[in-house]
C-alpha positions as CSV (number, residue, x, y, z in Angstrom):
1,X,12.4,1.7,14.6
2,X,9.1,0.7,14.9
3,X,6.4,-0.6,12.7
4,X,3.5,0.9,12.7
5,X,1.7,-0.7,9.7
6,X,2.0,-3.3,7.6
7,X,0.1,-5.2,5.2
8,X,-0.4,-6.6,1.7
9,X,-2.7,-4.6,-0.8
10,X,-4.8,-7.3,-2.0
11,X,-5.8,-7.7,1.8
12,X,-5.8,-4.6,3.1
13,X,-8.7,-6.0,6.8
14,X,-5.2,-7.6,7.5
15,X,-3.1,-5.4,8.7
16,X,-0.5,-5.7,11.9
17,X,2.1,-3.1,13.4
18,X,1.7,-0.4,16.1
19,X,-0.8,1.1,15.1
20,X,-2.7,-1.2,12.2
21,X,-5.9,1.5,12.4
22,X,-4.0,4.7,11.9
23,X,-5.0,5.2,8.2
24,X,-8.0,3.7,7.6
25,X,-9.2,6.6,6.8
26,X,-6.5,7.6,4.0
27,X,-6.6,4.0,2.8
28,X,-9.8,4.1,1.9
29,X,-9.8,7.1,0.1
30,X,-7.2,5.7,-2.0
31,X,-9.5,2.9,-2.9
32,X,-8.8,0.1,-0.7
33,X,-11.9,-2.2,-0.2
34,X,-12.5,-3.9,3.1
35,X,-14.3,-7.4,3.5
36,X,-17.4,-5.7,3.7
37,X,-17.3,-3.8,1.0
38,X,-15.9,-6.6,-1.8
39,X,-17.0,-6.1,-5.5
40,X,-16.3,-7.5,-8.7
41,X,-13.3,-5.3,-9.3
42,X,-11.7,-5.9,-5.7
43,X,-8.8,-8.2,-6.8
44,X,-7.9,-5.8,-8.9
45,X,-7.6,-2.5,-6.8
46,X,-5.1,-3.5,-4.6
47,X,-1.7,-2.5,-6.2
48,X,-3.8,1.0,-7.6
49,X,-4.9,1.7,-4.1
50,X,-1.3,1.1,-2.5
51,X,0.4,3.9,-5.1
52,X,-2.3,6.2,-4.6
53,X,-2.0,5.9,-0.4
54,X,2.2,6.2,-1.1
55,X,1.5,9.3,-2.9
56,X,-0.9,10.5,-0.7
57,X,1.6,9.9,2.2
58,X,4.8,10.8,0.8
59,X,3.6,13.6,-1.6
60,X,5.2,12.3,-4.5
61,X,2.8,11.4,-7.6
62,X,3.7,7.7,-8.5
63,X,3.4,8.1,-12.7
64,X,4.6,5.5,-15.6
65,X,7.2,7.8,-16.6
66,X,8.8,8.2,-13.0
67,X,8.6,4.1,-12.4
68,X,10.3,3.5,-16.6
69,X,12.4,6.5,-15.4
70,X,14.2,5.2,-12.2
71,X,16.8,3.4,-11.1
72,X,15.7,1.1,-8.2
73,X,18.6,-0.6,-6.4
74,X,17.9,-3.4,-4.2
75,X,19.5,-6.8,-2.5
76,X,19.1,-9.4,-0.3
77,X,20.8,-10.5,2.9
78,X,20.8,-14.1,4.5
79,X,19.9,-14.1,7.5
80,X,21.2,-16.8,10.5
């Protein structure tokens, strides 16, 4: 598998993977602001802008109901 993009919403100019430029585009549509574009409400848009690109990738409209609503299932592994 490979990894085409990665990178933390609250810092979306670093980004890493295969292909880091891919949806620059899509991810700032979805709100996403870039270094040269910081405002006041920056900080904040990070975790909104990351739902809307999921949704906008996948299809699937991320809504309070549907994250209450959910079971998530999850682990951890150690590794060595």
């Amino acid at each position: 598998m490979t990894e085409r993009l990665t990178f933390e919403p609250g810092v979306p100019d670093r980004r890493w993977g295969a292909t880091p430029d891919e949806l620059l585009k899509p991810m700032h549509h979805s709100g996403f602001q870039f270094w040269d574009e910081i405002s006041e409400t920056a900080q904040y848009l990070g975790g909104e802008a990351a739902f809307a690109l999921a949704e906008h990738l996948t299809g699937v409209r991320i809504t309070a109901e549907l994250l209450e609503t959910t079971t998530f299932i999850c682990g951890s592994a150690e590794i060595g």
